[in-house]
N, C-alpha and C positions, 0 to 999 in steps of 0.2 A: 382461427387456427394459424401454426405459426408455419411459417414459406423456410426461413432458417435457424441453425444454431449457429452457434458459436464455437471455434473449435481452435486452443492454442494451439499456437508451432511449435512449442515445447512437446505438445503427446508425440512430435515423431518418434524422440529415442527416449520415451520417457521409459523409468524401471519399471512403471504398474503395466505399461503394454507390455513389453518384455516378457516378462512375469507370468501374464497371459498366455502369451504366445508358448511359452515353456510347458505353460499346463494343459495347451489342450490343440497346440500346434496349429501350421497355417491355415490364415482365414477365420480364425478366432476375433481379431481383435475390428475385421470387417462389421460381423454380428453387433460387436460392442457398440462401432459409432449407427449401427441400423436401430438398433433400442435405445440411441440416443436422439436421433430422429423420431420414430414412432412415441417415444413419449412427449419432447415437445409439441405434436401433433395433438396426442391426445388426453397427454397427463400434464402439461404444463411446467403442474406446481412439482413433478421430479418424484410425488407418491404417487406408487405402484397400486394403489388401489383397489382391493378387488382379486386382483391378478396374482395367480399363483404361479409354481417353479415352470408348468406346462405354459400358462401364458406367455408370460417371458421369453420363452425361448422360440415359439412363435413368432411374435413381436419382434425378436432380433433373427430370425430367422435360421437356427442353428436348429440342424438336421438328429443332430445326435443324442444322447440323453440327457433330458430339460435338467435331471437334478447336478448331474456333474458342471452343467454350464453355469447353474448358478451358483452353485457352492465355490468353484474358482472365480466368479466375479465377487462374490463374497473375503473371500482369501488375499485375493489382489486389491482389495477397499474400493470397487466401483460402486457397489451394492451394498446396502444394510438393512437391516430391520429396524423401523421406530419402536415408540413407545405400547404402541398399537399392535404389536404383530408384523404391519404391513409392508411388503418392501419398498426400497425407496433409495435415489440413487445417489450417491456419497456428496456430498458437498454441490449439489443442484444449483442451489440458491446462490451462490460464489460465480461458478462460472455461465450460469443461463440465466442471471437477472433478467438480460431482456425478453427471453422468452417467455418467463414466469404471468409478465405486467402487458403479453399483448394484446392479451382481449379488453385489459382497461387503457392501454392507448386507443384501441380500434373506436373503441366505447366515448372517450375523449375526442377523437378527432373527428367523429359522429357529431357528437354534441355543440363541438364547434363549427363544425360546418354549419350547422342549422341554426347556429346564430348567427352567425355570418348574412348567411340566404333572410332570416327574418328580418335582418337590421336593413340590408339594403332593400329588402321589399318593402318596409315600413319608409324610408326614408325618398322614396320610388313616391310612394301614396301621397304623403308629407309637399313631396316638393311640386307633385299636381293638383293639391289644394290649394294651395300656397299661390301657383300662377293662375287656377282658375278663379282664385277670391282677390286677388289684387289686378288680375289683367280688365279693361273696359270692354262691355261687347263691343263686335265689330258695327260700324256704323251704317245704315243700311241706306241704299242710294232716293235721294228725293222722288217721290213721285207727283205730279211728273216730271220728268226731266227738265231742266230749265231750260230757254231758249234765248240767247244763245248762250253755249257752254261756259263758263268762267273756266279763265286763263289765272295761272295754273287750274290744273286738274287737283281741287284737294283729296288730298290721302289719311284716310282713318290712323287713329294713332295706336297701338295697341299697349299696351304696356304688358304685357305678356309675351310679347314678341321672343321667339329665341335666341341670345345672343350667337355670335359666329363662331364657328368651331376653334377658331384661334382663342377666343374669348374662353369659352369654356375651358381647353387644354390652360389657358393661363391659370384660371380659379382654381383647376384638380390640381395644377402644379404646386400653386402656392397654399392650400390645404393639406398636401404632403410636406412639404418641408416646416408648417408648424408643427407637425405631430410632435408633441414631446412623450417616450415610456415612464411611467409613474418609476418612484423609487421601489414601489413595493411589488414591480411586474418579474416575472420569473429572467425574462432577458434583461433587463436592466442591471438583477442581483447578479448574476453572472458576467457580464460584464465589468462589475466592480470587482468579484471575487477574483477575477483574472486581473484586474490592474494592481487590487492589494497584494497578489500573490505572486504575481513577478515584479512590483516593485521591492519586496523582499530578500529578493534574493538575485535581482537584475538592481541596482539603486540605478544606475543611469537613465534609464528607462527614461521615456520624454511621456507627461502627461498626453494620456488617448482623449479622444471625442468617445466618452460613454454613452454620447447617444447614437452614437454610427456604428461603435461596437453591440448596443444592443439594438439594434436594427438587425444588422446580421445575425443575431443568438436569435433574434423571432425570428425570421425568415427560415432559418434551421429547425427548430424547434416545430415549426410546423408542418415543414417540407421534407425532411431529412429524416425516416424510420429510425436512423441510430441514435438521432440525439434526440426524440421525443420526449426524453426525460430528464428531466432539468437535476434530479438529486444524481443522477448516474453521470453529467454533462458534468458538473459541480468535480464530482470526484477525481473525473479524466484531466479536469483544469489543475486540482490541489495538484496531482502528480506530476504533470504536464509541467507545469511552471517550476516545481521545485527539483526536478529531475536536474543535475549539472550537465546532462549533454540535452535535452530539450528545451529546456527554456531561454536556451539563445535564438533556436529556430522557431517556437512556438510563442509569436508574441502579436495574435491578433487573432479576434473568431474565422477570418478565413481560413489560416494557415493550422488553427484545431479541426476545421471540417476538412479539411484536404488529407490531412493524416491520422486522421480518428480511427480508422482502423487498426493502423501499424502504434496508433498508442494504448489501445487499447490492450490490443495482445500484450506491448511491454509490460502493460500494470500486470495484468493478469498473470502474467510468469515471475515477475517480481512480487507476488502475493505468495502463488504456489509455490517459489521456495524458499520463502519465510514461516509458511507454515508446515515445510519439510524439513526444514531445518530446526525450528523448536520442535516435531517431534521426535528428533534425535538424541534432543539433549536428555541427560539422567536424570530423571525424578527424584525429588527429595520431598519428605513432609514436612509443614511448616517445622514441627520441631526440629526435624533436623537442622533447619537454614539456620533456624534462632542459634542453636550451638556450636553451629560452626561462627554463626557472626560475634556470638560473645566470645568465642576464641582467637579469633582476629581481633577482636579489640584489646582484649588481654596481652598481646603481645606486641599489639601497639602501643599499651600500655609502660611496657615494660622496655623497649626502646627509646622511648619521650624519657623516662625515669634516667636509667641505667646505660645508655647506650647500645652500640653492637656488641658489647663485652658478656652484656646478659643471655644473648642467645648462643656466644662459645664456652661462656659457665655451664650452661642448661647442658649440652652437648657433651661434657667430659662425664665419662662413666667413672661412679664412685666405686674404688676398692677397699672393701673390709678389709682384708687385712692389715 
């Protein structure tokens, strides 16, 4: 179950709250983020499933009549109906990706963990076979004692012996700094994708250590709930880097996990009003575009030909008489 959503800084003054607020006055738009909670809780994937205008309103906790609350969550675009009948909340999948995928991170970091735990229990077993089939039993003292004692006192040899804790700290040490991440590991690719993608658009840029950068993309990726997900991590990067005011500050996997929040909102508002702004613009049908573009060419036509003289001929109204 999911602990939070996601909520841009944009909804403060956005028009659809507004809008709301207008149709059914204060304390509306509270309800709105309660059904926004109570469905990541329990619907995830943003369908309503099941759940009628009486549910709903339950759910967001709105005291009043279910059908009015939902037909203006309907009016104002929070709410639609699929293909199905079933309701379902406008654009979910955009702004609650991470909610949608957390039972399959939960599922994922499950699964890892228990590989983890089996590999060092297996390597645990391994390395007590290992010193019980190579070490010598211990040597068992003559009976009887000899008389008199031999100077030195010899000492059994063991070859299983365990080296000293300095010893060992040296091995774990020098076993960590061979580790190299495959080219084909989720943090490695991200690592590169952030070198490609601000050497693009940074050229100065001083070649990184892509394996220290994907050190910290694992260490994230498995520690860090927001960047669990490497295609979502991917995306915040493409943006991140090519943004002209972030990607002079955004130039290492630290400094994307220290502001991954505050980037993430920016994509997300820089989404939402791209696609508030195409839907402003006037629809036309293919045919229409086609007629207007061969009439622009037409008359680009005829200025290659004829000059500007063609379009103040076109312009003089003929008189019969």
């Amino acid at each position: 179950m999911n602990s939070d959503i996601r909520l841009a800084v944009s909804f403060r003054g956005h028009r659809k709250r507004k809008r709301l607020r207008l149709l059914l006055g204060p304390g509306s738009t509270d309800c709105l983020i309660d059904l926004w909670i109570a469905t990541a809780m329990t619907h995830p994937s943003g369908v309503l499933q099941g759940m009628d205008e009486i549910d709903i309103a339950l759910e967001a906790g709105w005291e009043d009549e279910p059908q009015k609350f939902v037909t203006a969550l309907v009016e104002c675009g929070f709410l639609e109906k699929d293909e199905y009948g079933a309701y379902a909340l406008h654009d979910w999948s955009d702004h609650q990706g991470y909610a949608i995928h957390a039972e399959r991170r939960k599922a994922n970091a499950r699964n890892a963990a228990a590989a983890r735990w089996n590999a060092r229990q297996e390597k645990i077993l391994r390395d007590a076979c290992e010193q019980h089939a190579e070490g010598n039993p211990p040597s068992p003292l003559p009976s009887p004692v000899p008389e008199p004692s031999p100077e030195p006192v010899p000492v059994p040899f063991h070859s299983s012996q365990p080296a000293s804790a300095a010893g060992n700290a040296e091995q774990e040490k020098g076993k960590l700094t061979k580790f190299l991440f495959p080219e084909n590991s989720d943090a490695y690719r991200l690592a590169v994708l952030m070198r490609d993608t601000l050497k693009i658009n940074v050229p100065t840029l001083k070649e990184p250590n892509l394996q220290a950068w994907a050190r910290s993309f694992d260490v994230a990726l498995r520690n860090d709930g927001r960047m669990s997900e490497p295609h979502f991590v991917a995306e915040v990067i493409k943006w991140a880097c090519s943004d002209s005011f972030w990607r002079t500050n955004i130039q290492s996997p630290e400094k994307l996990r220290k502001q991954f929040d505050q980037l993430t909102a920016k994509m997300e508002s820089a989404a939402e009003k791209a696609r508030t702004a195409s839907k402003t613009e006037t629809w036309k049908s293919p045919a229409q575009r086609r007629v207007e573009a061969n009439q622009e060419a037409c008359r680009e036509a005829k200025r290659l030909l004829f000059g500007d003289a063609a379009d103040a001929v076109a312009e003089v109204t003929h008189d019969a008489s």
